[in-house]
C-alpha positions, 0 to 999 in steps of 0.5 A: 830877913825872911826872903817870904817877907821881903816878897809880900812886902814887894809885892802889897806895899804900893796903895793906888789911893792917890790916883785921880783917873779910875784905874784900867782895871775891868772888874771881876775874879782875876788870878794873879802868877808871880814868879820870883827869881833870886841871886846872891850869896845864898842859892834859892830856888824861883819860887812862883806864887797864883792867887785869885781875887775878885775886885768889884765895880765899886772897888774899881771905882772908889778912890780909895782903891787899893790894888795893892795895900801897904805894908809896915815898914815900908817908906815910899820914896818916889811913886807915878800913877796914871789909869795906866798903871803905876811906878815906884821906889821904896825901902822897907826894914824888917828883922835887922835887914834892908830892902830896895825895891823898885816896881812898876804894874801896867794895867791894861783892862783885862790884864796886867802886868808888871815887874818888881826889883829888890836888893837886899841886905841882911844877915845871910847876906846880900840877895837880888830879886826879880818879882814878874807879875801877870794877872789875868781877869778869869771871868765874873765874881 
């Protein structure tokens, strides 16, 4: 299983869409910094990841909002929304291999913040991960 994968599956696989509160999320272009450690049978160096995003008004306040989408090959096994933030389980296959994955993101207006934990099995072996995620609103769209 590509490490790349599992993290982009970690990191977009959890739809907001069933929250009935508006999420505590101030509008705007945010950037977003994920520093992913890894531990396990093969070394691999932290990798760390920014991307900005504008999220609108309309988005925020539209309940089909997805801050973070979902992926293929992802079944959730147990999920928590509030506007504060959300929690969830879920394993996700792909290419012969097994992901775990355990997450949770604060919201918290202008910021959020949040972990995400996976284990994996794989052909190379059995690899631990820890995704730390920390957005920032920069500013207007």
């Amino acid at each position: 299983m590509k490490i790349r994968s599992v993290i982009i599956a970690a990191a977009l696989a959890f739809p907001l869409s069933a929250v009935a509160e508006k999420p505590n999320i101030e509008p705007g272009q945010w950037e977003f910094i994920s520093v992913t450690r890894v531990s396990g049978d093969t070394p691999i160096p932290d990798q760390t990841e920014t991307e900005r995003q504008c999220i609108t008004a309309e988005e925020v306040d539209d309940e089909t909002f997805q801050f973070i989408e979902e992926e293929e090959g992802c079944e959730l096994l147990d999920q928590e929304f509030s506007a504060d933030g959300v929690a969830y389980s879920m394993v996700c296959r792909a290419e012969g291999g097994e992901a775990t994955i355990d997450g949770t993101m604060s919201f918290l207006g202008e910021r959020v913040e949040g972990n995400v934990d996976i284990r994996t099995q794989s052909p190379m072996g059995e690899l631990n991960m820890t995704t730390s995620i920390e957005g920032e609103r920069i500013g207007e769209c």
